[in-house]
N, C-alpha and C positions, 0 to 999 in steps of 0.2 A: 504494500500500500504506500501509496508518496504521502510523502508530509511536505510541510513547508521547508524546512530546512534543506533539502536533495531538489530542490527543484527551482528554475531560473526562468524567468520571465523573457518570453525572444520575441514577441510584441503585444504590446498595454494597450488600453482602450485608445489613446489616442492615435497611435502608429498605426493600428489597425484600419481608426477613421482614413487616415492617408492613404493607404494600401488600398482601398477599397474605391477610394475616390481617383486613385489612380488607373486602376485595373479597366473601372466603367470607362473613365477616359480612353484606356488602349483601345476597349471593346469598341468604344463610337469610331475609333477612327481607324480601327480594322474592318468594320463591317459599314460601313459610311452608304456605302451601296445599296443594303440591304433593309426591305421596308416593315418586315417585324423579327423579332428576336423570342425565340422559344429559353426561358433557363430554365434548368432544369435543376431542381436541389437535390442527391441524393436522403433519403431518410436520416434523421437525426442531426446534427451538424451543419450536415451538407444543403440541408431546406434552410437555415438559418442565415447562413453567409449567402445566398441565392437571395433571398429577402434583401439581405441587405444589399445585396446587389442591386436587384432591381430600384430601390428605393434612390441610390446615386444615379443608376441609368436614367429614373424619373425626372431629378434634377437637370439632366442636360437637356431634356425635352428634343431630341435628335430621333432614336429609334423609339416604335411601338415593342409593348416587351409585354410577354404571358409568361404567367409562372408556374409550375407544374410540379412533382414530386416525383421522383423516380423511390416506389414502396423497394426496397431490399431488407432482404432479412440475411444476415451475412453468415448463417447457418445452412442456409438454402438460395443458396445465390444463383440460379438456375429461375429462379419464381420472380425477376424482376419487374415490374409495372407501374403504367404510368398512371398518376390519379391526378386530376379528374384524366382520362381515354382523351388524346387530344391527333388531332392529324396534323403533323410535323411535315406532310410530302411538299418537298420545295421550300422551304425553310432554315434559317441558321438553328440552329442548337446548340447552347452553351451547358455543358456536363458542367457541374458545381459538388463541391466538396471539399469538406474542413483539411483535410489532410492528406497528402498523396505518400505512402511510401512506395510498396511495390506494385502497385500499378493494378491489383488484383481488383477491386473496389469499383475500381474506374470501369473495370474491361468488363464486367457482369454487368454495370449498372448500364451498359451500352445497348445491350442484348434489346429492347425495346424499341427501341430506334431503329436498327439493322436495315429490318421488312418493312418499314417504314418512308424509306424514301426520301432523308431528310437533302435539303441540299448541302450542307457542308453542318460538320460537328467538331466543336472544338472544347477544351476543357479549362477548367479555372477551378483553383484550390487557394484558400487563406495559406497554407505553409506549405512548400517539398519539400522532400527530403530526398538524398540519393541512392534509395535502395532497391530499385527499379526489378522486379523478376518479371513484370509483366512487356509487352511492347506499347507502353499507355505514353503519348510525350502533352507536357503539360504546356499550352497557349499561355495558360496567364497565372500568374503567382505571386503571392503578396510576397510572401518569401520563401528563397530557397536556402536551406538549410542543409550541411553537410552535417551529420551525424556516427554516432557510432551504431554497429546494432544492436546494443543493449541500452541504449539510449529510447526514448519513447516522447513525442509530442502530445498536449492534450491544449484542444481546444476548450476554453470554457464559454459557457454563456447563462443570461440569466432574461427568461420569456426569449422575444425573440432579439437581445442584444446580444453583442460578441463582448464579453469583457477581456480576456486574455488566453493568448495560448502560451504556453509553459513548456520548458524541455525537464523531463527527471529520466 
């Protein structure tokens, strides 16, 4: 279990503001062309920072944005789904998620999308990290973090605010 003591703050509520404010910025002006934007939060976490996303996308008032859930249950990662059922054919979709290590998270919670028909899919995480087993490469990232692997990130949050993530 982590306590306070073994564990280091790698970005605060306010860094995170930046990070996030910055990310939407990449996103308007990678996709400048494109006239709505599907994100997609992965379950837990990953709906959170997706929220917040959208809410700085809102701010630039540039692209239309819908927000979605991609349900994963990370026991049964084969059962991926999108709630509410939404038709992505010919659209951007932004994969969203608090944390990227190996890439596994990412690669299930795709499976939805596939048969789908999306026109291009790209991905964004609050932290990476560099322990990649899967072939998942990350668009957009608040931060990328070189870690060890005994080392472990945890996002926190409180409702739907990010207050900090943590390395212990």
């Amino acid at each position: 279990m982590e306590t306070m003591q073994n564990r280091n703050c790698v970005l605060d509520n306010e860094a995170i503001n930046r990070k996030m404010k910055r990310m939407a910025l990449e996103i308007a002006e990678q996709n400048n062309e494109v006239s709505e934007l599907v994100i997609a939060g992965i379950t837990g976490n990953g709906e959170i920072v997706a929220k917040c996303l959208v809410e700085e996308l809102s701010k630039l008032n540039t692209i239309k944005t819908s927000l979605i859930k991609v349900m994963l249950n990370k026991k049964q990662l084969m059962d991926a789904v999108l709630e509410p059922a939404t038709d992505v054919t010919n659209k951007t979709v932004i994969l969203v998620d608090d944390v990227a290590n190996t890439g596994k998270t990412m690669l299930y919670a795709l499976k939805p999308f596939l048969s789908a028909h999306p026109a291009k899919i790209q991905t964004l995480v609050l932290v990476e990290r560099s322990h990649k087993l899967f072939p998942i490469q990350t668009d957009y990232a608040g931060l990328s973090l070189a870690t060890t692997l005994q080392e472990h990130i945890s996002v926190e949050t409180d409702g739907d605010k990010i207050t900090g993530a943590w390395l212990f």
